[in-house]
C-alpha positions as CSV (number, residue, x, y, z in Angstrom):
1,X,0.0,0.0,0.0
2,X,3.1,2.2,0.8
3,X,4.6,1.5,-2.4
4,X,1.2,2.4,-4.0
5,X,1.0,6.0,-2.2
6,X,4.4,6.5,-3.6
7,X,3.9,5.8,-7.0
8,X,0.7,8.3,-7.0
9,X,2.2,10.9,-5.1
10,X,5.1,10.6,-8.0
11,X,2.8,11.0,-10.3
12,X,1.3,14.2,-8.9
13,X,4.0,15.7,-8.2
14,X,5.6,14.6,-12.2
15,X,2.1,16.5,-13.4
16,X,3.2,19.5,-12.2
17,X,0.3,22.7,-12.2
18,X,3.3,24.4,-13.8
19,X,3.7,26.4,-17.6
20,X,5.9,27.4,-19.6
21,X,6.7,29.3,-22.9
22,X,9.4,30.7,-24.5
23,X,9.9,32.2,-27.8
24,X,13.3,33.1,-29.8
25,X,13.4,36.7,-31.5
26,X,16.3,37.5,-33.6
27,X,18.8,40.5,-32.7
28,X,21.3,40.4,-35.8
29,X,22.6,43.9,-36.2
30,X,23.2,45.6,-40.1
31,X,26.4,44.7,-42.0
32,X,29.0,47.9,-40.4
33,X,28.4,47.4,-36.7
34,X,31.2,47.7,-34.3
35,X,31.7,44.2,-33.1
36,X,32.9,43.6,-29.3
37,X,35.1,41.4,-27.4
38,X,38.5,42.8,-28.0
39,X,40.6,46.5,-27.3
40,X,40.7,47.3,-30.9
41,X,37.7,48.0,-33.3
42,X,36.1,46.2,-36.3
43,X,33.3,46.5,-38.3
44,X,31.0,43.8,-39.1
45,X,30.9,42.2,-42.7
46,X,28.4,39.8,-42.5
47,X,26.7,36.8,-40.3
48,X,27.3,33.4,-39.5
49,X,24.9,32.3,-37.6
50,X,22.1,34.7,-36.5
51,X,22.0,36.3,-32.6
52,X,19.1,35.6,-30.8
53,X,17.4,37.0,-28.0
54,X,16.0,33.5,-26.5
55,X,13.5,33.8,-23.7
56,X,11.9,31.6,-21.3
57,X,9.0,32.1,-18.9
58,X,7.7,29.6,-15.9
59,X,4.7,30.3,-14.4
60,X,2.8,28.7,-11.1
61,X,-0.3,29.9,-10.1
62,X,0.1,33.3,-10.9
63,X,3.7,33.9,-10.0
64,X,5.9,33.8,-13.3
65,X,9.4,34.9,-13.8
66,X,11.3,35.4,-17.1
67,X,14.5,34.7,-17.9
68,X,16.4,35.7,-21.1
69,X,19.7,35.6,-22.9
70,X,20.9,37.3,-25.4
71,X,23.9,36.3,-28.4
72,X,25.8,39.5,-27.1
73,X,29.3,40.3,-25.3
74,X,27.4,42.0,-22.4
75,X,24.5,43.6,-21.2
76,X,24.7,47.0,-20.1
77,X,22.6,48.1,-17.4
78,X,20.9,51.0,-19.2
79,X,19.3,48.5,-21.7
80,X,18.4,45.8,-19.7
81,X,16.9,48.3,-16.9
82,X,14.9,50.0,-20.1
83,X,13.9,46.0,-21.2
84,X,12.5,45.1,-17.3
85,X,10.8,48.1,-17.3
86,X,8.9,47.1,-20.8
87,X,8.0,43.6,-19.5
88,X,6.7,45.0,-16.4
89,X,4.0,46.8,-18.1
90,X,3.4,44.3,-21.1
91,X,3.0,41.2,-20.4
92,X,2.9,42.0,-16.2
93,X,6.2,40.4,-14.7
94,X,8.1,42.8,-12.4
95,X,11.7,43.5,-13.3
96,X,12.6,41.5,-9.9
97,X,11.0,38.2,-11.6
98,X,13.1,39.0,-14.6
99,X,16.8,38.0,-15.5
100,X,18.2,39.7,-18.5
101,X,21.9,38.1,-19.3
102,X,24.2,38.3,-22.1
103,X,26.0,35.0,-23.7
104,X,29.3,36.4,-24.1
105,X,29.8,36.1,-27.6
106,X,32.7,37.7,-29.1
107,X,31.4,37.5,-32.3
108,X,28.5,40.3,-31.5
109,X,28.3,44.0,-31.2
110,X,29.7,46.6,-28.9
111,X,26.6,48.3,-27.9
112,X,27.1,51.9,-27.4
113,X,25.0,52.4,-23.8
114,X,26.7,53.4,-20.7
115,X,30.2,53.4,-20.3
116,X,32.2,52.2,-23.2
117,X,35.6,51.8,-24.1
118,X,35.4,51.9,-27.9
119,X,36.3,55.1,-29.4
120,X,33.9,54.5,-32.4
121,X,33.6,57.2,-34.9
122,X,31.6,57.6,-38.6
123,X,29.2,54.5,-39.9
124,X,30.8,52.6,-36.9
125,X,29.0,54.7,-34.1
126,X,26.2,55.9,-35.8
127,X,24.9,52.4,-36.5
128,X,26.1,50.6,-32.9
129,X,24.1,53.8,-31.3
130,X,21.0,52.9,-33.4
131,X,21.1,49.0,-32.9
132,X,21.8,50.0,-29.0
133,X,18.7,52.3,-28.9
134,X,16.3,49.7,-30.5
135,X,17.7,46.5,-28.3
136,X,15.2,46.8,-25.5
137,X,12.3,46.2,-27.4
138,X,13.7,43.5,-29.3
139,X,14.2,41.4,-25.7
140,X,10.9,43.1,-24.5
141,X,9.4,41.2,-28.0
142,X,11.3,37.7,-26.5
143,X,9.9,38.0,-23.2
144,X,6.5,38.9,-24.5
145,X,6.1,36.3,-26.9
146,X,6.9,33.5,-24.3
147,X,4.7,34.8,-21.6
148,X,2.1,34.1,-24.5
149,X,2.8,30.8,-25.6
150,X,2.4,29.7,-22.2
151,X,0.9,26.5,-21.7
152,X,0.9,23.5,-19.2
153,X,3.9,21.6,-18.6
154,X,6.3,18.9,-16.9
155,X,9.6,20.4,-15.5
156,X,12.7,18.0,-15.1
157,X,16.1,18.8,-13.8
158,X,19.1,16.8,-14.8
159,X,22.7,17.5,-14.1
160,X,25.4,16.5,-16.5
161,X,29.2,17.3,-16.3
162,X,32.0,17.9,-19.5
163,X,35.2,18.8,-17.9
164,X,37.3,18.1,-21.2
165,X,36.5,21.7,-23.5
166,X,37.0,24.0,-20.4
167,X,40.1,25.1,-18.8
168,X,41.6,28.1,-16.7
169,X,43.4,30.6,-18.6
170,X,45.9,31.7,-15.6
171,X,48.9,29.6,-15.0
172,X,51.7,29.9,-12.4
173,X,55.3,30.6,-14.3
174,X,58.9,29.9,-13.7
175,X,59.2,33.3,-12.4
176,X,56.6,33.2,-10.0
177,X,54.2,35.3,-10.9
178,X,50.9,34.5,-12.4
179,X,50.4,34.6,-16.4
180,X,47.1,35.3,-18.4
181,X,46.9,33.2,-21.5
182,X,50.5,32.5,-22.2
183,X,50.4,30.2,-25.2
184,X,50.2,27.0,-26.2
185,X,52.9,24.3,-25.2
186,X,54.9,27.2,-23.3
187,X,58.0,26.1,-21.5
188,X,57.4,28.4,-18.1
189,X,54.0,27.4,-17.2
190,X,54.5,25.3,-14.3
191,X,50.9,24.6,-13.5
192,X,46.8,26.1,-13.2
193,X,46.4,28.3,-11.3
194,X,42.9,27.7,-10.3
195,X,39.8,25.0,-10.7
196,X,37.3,24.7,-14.2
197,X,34.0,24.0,-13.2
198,X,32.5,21.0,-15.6
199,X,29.3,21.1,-14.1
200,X,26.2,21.4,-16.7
201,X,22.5,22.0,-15.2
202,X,20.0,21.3,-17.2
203,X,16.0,22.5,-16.6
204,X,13.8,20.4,-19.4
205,X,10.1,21.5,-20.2
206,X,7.7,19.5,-22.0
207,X,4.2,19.3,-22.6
208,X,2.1,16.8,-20.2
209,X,1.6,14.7,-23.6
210,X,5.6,14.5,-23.9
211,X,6.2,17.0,-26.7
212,X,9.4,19.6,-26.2
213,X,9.0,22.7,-25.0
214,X,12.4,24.6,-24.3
215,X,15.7,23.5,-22.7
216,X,17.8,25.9,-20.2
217,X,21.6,24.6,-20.3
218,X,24.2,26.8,-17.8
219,X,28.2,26.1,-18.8
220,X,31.0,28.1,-17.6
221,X,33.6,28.7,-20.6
222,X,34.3,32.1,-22.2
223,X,32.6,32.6,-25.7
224,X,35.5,33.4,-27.3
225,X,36.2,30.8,-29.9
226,X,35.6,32.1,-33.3
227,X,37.0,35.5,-33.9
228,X,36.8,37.2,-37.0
229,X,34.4,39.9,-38.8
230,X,31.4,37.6,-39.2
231,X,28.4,38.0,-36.4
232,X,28.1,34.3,-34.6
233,X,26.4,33.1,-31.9
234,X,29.9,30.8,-31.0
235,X,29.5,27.4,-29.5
236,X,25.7,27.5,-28.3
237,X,24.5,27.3,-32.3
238,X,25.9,24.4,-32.6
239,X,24.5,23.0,-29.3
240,X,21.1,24.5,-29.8
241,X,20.9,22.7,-33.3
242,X,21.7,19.2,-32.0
243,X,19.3,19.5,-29.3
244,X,16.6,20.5,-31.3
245,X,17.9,17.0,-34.0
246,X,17.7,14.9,-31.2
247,X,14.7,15.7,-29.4
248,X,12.6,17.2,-31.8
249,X,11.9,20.2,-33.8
250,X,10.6,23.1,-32.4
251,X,12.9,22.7,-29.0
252,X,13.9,26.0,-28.0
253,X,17.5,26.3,-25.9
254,X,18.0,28.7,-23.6
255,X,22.1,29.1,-22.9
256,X,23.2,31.0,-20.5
257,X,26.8,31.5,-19.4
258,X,28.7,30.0,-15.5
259,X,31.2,31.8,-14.0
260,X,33.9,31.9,-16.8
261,X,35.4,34.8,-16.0
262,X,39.0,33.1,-15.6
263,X,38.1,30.4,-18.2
264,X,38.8,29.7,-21.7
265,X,38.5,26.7,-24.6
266,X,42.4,26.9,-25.1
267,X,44.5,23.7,-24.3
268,X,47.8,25.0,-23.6
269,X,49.4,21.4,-23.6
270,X,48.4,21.2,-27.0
271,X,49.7,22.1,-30.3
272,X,46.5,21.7,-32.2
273,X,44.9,25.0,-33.8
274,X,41.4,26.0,-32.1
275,X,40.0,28.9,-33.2
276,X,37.0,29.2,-36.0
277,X,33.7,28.0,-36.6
278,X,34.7,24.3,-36.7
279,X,36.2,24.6,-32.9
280,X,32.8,26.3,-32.0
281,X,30.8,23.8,-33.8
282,X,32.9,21.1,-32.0
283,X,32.8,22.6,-29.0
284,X,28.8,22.6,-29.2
285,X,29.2,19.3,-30.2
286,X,30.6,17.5,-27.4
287,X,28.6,20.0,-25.0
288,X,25.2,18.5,-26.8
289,X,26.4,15.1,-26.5
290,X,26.4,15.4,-22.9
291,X,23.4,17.4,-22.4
292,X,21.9,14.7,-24.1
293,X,23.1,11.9,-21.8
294,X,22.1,14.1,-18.4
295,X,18.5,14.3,-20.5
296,X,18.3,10.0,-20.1
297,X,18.1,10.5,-16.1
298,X,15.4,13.8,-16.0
299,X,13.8,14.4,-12.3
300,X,10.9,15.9,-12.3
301,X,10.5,19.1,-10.6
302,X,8.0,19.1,-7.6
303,X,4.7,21.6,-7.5
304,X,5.8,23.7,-5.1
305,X,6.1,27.7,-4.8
306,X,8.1,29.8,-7.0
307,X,10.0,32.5,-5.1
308,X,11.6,35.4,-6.4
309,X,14.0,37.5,-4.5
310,X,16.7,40.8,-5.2
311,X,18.9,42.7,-3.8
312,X,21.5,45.2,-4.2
313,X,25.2,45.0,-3.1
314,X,26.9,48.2,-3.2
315,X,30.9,47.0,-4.5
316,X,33.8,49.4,-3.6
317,X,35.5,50.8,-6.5
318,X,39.0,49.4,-7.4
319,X,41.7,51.8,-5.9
320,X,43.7,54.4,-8.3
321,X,46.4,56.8,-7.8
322,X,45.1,60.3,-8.8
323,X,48.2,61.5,-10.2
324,X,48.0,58.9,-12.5
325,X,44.9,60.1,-14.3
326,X,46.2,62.7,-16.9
327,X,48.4,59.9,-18.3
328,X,45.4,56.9,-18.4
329,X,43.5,59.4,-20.1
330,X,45.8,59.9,-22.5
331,X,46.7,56.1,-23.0
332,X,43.1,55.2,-23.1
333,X,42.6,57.8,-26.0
334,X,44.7,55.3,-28.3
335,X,42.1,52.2,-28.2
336,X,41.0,52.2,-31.5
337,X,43.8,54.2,-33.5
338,X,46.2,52.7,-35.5
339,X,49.3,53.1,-33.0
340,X,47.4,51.8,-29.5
341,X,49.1,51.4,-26.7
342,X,50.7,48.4,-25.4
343,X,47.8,45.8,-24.1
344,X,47.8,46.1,-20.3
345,X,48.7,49.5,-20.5
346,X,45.7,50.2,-22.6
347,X,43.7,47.7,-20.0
348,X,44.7,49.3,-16.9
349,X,44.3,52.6,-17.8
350,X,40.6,52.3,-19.6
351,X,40.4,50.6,-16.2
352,X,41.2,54.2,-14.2
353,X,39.6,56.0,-16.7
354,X,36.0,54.1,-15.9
355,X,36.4,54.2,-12.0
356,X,37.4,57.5,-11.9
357,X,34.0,58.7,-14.1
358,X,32.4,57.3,-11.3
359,X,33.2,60.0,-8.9
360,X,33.4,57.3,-5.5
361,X,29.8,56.2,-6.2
362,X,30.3,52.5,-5.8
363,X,29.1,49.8,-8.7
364,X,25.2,48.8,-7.5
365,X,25.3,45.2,-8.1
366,X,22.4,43.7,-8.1
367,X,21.8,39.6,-7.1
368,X,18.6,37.9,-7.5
369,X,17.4,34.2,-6.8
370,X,14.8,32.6,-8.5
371,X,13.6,29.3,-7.2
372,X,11.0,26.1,-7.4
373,X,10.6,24.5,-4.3
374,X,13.6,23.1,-2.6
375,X,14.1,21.5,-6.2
376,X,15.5,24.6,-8.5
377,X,17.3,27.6,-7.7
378,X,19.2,30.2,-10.7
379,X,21.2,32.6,-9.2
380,X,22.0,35.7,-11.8
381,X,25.1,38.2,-11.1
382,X,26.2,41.0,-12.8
383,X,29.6,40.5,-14.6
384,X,32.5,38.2,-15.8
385,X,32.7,36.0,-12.7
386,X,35.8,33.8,-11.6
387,X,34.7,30.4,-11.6
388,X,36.1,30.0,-7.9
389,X,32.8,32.5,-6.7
390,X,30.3,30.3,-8.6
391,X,31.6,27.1,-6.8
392,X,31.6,28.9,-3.6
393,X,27.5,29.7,-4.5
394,X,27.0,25.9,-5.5
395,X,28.6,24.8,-2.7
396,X,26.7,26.4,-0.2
397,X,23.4,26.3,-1.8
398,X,20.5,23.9,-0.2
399,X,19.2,23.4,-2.9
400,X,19.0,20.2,-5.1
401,X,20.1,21.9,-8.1
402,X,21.6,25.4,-8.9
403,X,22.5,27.4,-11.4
404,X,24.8,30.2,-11.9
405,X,23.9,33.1,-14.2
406,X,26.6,35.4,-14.9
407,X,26.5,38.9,-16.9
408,X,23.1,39.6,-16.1
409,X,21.6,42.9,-15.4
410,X,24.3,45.0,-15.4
411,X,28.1,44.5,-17.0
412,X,30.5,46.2,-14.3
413,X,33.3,43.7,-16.1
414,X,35.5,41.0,-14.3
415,X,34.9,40.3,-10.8
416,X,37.7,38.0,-9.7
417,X,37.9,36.1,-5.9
418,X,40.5,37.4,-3.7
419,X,43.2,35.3,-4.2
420,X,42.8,36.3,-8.0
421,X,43.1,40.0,-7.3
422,X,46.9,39.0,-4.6
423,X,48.0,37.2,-8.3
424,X,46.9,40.4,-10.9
425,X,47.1,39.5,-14.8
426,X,44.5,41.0,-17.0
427,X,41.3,40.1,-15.0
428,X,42.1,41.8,-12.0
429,X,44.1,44.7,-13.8
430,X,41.1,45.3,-16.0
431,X,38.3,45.3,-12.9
432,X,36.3,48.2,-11.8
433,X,36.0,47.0,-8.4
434,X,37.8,46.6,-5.4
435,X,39.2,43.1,-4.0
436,X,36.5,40.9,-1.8
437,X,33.7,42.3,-4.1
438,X,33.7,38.5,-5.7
439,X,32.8,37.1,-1.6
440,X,30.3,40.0,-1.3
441,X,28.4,38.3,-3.8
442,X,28.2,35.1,-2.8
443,X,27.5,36.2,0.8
444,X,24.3,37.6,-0.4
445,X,23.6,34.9,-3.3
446,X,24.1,32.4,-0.4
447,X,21.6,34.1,2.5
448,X,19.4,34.6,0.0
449,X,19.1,30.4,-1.2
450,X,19.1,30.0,2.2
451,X,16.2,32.5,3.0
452,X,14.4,30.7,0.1
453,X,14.7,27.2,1.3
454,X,13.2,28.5,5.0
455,X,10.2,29.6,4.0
456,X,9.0,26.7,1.8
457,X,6.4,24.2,3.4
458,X,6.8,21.3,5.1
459,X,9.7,19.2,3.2
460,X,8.4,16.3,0.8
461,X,11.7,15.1,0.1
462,X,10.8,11.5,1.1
463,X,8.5,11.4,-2.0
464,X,11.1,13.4,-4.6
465,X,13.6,10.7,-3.6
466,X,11.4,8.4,-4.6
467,X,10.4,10.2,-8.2
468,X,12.0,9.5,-11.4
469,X,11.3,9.5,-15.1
């Protein structure tokens, strides 16, 4: 008879009173953009692959939150404020519920919003500020057109893990001090100097008949594989294509990107070439492939409350001598020209440059939690995030599974971990904020799984042990 209450409650709890939509709404700019990524400029010539705005909205009786990622280097905080405040009126969900995050492609445009370091001038600036000026709506248009496809479904976790494409891009040298990229096979790298993080969440909708609805999938490694003048949506096209072949057309994935802020695709003990579309394609390839095996063991998600929460961490600004300014200024003023100055001279001071604009006011970062039950949580951060800070958040979160969104809301740049800032290189030397700002965050992320988790219902984890699919 136990058995038998099991099995029902199972299948209660797998017909979920849960739905979901989401919608994809393409964001390709004109030919002549200025494209992002790197401290020099060039223009677009053409596409790949289109960029998407890809949306996704879950819903429980009345609550709903939206979350949505764009093919784009970053999202500035001017445009994705100006987006919230679009869905809040049409189609209703507050800008708290909604998580507006970038992929960080470096095959999309430099938008020209907020502070920017490209000194764009002629067809270059005058296109990037109209593209800019009309990308709200175009992620307002995502957000709106999943909120009304809505309809019932089954959620399913899953958790797969690819540590093989991934690895960290700092390295302790023969000298002693810490290098940034420093080549392939290189005779003074002695070792990593920190962790990847392999993990690879999974959140898998479908309708209550079995037909696919969308797919969210959460890696940490930099978007940075296939360079060039051609727009690209990097290694998530290729994914997105072979999840839709293998589980059926009309699947919509939803990437969003870990803390990669210290991680690249580059195998320094190897000699082999990997840049281009193939690596990307590749690169998506294997990531599918184990997408697709964490999709063989799916949980289902259990009805419980969705809960929403934010909140604003105020990050001290990275320190600068004062007397230094006239000369950053004047270094800075060469990105772009034909004679710029050397690479961490024109990183630090665009670095000064930025904080000093800021007058003292401190970067307003904001964190939110979204959550199902005691079965889902996404965490979203502003930002290029070490991957040490996101394992810290996984670690310590009580929930089943949990996801790390980075470069949401806001794009303050690189937020490393402490030990990161002691070692410098370009992450650190290029961050607008102060050392411990990395721990802030995950101090808040983690009080605020943890205020989640304490004010959910009594705990039916005896029955979601027992579930399966």
């Amino acid at each position: 008879m136990r058995v038998l209450v099991l099995i029902l409650l199972c299948a209660l709890m797998a017909a979920a009173e849960f739905r979901v939509g989401v919608a994809r709404v393409d964001i390709t700019p004109p030919k002549g953009a200025p494209m992002a990524g790197y401290y020099y400029n060039r223009a677009a010539e053409g596409a790949h692959d289109p960029l998407l705005a890809t949306a996704m909205v879950i819903e429980r009786e009345g609550v709903r939150f939206a979350i949505v990622t764009c093919d784009l280097l970053s999202m500035p905080a001017e445009i994705a404020r100006e987006a919230r405040e679009r869905i809040a009126r049409d189609p209703g969900i507050p800008a708290t519920h909604v998580v507006v995050s970038a992929t960080h492609t470096h095959t999309g445009p430099a938008l020209v919003a907020g502070q920017i370091r490209y000194n764009l001038t002629g067809d270059m600036l005058r296109i990037g500020k109209e593209y800019s000026a009309g990308l709200a709506a175009r992620i307002h248009e995502a957000v709106a057109a999943a909120a009304a496809a809505l309809q019932p479904a089954n959620l399913y976790t899953a958790r797969g893990r690819e540590d093989s494409v991934t690895f960290n891009r700092r390295f302790w040298m023969k000298d002693g001090t810490v290098g940034w990229n420093p080549g392939k096979r290189n005779p003074n790298i002695v070792r990593s100097a920190g962790p990847v993080d392999g993990d690879l969440p999974v959140l898998y909708a479908e309708t209550p008949d079995g037909k696919p609805i969308g797919v969210f999938v959460n890696y940490a490694l930099h978007l940075d594989t296939v360079g060039g003048t051609r727009y690209s949506r990097d290694y998530p096209y290729t994914l997105a294509r072979a999840l839709e072949a293998a589980r059926g057309e009309g699947l919509v994935t939803l990437f969003t990107l870990g803390c990669a802020g210290n991680l690249n695709h580059i195998d320094v003990s190897s000699a082999r070439q990997q840049r281009g579309n193939g690596e990307a394609a590749r690169i998506g390839s294997v990531l599918a492939a184990a997408v697709l095996k964490a999709l063989g063991e799916l949980r289902p998600v259990a009805d419980m409350p969705i809960r929403v929460s934010s909140r604003e961490v105020a990050l001290p600004l990275a320190p600068f001598d004062p007397a230094e300014l006239a000369a950053a200024r004047a270094v800075a003023a060469t990105f772009g020209t034909e004679k710029p100055a050397p690479f961490l001279e024109l990183v630090k001071a665009t670095r000064m440059v930025s904080v000093a604009e800021r007058k003292g006011e401190p970067i307003r970062a904001e964190v939110q939690v979204l959550s199902i039950g005691r079965d889902v949580a996404f965490v979203a951060l502003p930002g290029e995030i070490f991957t040490e800070l996101g394992l810290a958040i996984k670690l310590a979160s009580p929930f089943a599974w949990t996801s790390v969104i980075s470069l949401a809301n806001d794009s303050p740049g690189y937020i490393a971990d402490r030990k990161g800032y002691a070692q410098g290189a370009y992450e650190p030397v290029s961050s607008r904020v102060a050392s411990g700002s990395g721990e802030m965050l995950v101090e808040a992320a983690t009080l605020a799984l943890i205020e989640h988790v304490r004010g959910l219902p009594a705990d039916p984890e005896p029955v979601a042990a027992a579930a399966g699919r």
